[in-house]
GUVO-761799 format. One line per field, with one value per residue (C-alpha): residue number from 1; residue in three letters; x, y, z. Coordinates in steps of 0.1 Angstrom, whole numbers. Layout:
BEGIN
nr	NUM,...
rest	ALA,...
X	X,...
Y	Y,...
Z	Z,...
END
This chain:
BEGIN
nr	1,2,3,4,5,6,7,8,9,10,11,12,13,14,15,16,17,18,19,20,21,22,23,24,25,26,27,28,29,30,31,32,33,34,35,36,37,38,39,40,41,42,43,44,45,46,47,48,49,50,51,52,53,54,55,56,57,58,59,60,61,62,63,64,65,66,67,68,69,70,71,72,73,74,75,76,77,78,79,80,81,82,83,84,85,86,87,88,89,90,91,92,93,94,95,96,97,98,99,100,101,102,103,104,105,106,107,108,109,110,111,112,113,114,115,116,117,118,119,120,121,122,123,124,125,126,127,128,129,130,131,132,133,134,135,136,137,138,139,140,141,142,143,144,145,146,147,148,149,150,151,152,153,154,155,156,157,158,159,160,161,162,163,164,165,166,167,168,169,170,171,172,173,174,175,176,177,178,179,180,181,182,183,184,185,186,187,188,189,190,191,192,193,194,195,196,197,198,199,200,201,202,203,204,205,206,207,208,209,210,211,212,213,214,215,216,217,218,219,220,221,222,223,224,225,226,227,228,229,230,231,232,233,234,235
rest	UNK,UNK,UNK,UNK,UNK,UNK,UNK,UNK,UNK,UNK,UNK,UNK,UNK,UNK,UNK,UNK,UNK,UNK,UNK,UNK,UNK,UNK,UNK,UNK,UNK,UNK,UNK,UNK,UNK,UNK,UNK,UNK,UNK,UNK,UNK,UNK,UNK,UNK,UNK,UNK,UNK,UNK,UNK,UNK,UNK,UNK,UNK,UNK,UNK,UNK,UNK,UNK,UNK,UNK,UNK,UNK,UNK,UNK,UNK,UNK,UNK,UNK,UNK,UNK,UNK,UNK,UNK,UNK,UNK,UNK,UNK,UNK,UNK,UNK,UNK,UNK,UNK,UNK,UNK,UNK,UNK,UNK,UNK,UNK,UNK,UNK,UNK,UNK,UNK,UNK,UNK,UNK,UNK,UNK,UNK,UNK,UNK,UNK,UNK,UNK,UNK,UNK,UNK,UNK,UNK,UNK,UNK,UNK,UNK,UNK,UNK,UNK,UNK,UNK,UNK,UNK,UNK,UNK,UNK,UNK,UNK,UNK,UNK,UNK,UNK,UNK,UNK,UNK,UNK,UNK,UNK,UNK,UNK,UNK,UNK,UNK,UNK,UNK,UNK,UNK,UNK,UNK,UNK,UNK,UNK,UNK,UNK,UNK,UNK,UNK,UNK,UNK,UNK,UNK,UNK,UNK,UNK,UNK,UNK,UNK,UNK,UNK,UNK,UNK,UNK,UNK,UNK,UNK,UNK,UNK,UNK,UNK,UNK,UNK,UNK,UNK,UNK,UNK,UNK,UNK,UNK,UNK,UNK,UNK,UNK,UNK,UNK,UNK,UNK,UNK,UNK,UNK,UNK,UNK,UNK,UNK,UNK,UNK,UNK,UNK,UNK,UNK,UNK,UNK,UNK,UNK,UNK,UNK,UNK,UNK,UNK,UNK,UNK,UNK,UNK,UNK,UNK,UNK,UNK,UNK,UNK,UNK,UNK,UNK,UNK,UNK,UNK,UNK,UNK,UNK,UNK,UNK,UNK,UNK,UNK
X	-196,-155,-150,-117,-111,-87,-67,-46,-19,10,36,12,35,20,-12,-10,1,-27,-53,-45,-42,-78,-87,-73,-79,-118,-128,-114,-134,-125,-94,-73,-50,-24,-19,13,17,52,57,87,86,90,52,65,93,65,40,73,83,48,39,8,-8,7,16,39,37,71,56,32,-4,-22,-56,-75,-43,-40,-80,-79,-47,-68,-95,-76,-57,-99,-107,-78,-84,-121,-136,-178,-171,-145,-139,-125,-111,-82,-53,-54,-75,-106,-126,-140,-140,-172,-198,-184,-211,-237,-222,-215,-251,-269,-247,-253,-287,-286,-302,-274,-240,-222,-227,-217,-203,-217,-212,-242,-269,-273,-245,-225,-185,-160,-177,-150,-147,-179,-155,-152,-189,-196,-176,-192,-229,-220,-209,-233,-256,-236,-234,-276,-273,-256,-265,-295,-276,-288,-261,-248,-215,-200,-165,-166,-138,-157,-175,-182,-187,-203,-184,-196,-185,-152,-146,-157,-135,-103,-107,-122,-112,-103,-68,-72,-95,-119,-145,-174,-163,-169,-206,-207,-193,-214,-250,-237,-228,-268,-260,-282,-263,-276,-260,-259,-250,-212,-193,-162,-132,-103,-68,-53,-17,3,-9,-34,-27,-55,-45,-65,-46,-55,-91,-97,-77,-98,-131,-118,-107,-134,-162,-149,-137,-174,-184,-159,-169,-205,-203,-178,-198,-219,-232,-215,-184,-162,-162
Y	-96,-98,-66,-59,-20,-24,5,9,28,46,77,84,87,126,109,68,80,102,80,49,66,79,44,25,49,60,27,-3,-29,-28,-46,-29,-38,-15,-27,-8,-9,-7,34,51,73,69,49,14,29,47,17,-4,21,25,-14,-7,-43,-38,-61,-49,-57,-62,-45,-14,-34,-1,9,-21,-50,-31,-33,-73,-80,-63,-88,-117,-108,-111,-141,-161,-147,-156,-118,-115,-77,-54,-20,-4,36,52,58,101,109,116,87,95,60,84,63,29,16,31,11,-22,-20,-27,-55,-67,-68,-84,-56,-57,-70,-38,-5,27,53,85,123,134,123,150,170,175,180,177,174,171,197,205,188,156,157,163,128,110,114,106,71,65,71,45,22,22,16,-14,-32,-16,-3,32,48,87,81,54,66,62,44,43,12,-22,-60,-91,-123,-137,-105,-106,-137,-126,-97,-117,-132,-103,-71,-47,-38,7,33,-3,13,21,-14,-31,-18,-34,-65,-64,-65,-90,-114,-107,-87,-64,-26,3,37,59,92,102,130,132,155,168,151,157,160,148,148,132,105,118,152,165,150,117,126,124,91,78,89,72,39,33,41,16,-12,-12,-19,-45,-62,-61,-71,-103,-115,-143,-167,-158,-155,-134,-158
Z	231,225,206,186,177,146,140,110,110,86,97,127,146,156,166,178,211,217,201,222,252,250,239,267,297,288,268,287,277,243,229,202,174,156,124,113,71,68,87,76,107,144,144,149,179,196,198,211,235,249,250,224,213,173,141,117,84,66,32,30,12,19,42,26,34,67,76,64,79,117,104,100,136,151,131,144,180,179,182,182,171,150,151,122,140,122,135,134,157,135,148,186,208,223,194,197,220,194,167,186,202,169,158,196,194,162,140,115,102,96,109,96,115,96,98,72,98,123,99,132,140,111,74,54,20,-5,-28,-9,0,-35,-41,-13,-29,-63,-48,-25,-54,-77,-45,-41,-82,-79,-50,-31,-3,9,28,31,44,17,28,64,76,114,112,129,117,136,131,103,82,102,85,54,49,63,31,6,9,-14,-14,-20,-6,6,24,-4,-20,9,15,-24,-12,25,2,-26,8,19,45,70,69,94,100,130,136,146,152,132,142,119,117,148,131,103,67,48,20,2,-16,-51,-71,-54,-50,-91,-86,-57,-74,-112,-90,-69,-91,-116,-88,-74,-107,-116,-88,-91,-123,-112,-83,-86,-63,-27,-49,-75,-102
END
């Protein structure tokens, strides 16, 4: 099946290089997408300089415009498959065949790249952890969906989910809205196990501060739009 690996992208310019390099010399088969939102460092000059397959965006919308925007870029090219991988090195290209196997044998729409399975490589702080349960707790509240690593940003969609988020995806910190969004659309969710390694280099957006932000946000976004969808559609 045509698989797109969407990777967004902003001030990675420590880690693109690397990441696509590994991509496109160990995991041929698999087409890629930058999607760089709006860098103010050398990001944009290195995928130029390197002829890397990248869009620009003339405005930074954030991970969630950057995701839709890779979305959008599959839809209109007619992928079967996308790839959501970040851009720092975290994500190992090693898994994609476990997650594009299940959607290829049609035994779900989305699956979840997670690191609380086998509790292997990089498991990010008790902190964080701590976070991660408390939504995948509120996610299974309000819509059912049983999954461990809500905030995975490793994941993969079959077509018709492509097409859904090209049109509906949350604009910050996406990822545990979208599994919301993935069982109020009816569809079929499965996890498998990943290895995770640290940021390669650079900084994350994400610093304590933030975290209280991200937990406030999210937790009150999946319940907005629990609360707002109705019928295949936010009303």
């Amino acid at each position: 099946m045509k698989t797109l690996i969407i990777i967004p992208a902003y001030n990675e310019r420590e880690n693109i290089k690397r990441v696509i390099t590994n991509l496109t010399e160990n995991y041929p088969k698999y087409d890629y997408v930058i999607i760089n939102d709006c860098s103010t460092d050398d990001t944009e000059k290195i995928c130029k300089e390197n002829g890397f397959n990248y869009v620009s965006l003339p405005a930074n919308l954030g991970i969630g415009g950057g995701v839709q925007t890779g979305y959008k870029y599959a839809l209109k090219n007619g992928y079967d498959i996308a790839v959501q991988m970040d851009g720092d090195g975290q994500h190992d290209p090693a898994f994609l065949d476990e997650l594009t196997s299940v959607i290829e044998r049609d035994e779900a729409d989305i699956v979840i790249g997670s690191r609380f399975i086998t509790k292997e490589g990089f498991q990010s702080s008790g902190m964080r952890r701590f976070g991660i349960k408390f939504l995948s707790l509120l996610i299974k509240l309000c819509s059912g969906a049983d999954i461990k690593d809500v905030t995975s940003g490793y994941r993969a969609v079959n077509r018709r989910f492509i097409e859904i988020y090209s049109k509906d995806y949350a604009d910050d910190y996406p990822e545990p809205e979208a599994i919301v969004a993935a069982r109020m659309y009816g569809g079929r969710l499965a996890e498998v196990p990943v290895i995770m390694n640290e940021r390669m280099g650079g900084v994350s957006s994400i610093n304590p501060i933030k975290s209280v932000y991200y937990m406030i946000k999210v937790s009150l976004s999946i319940l907005f739009f629990r609360i707002t969808f109705k019928g295949g559609n936010r009303k």
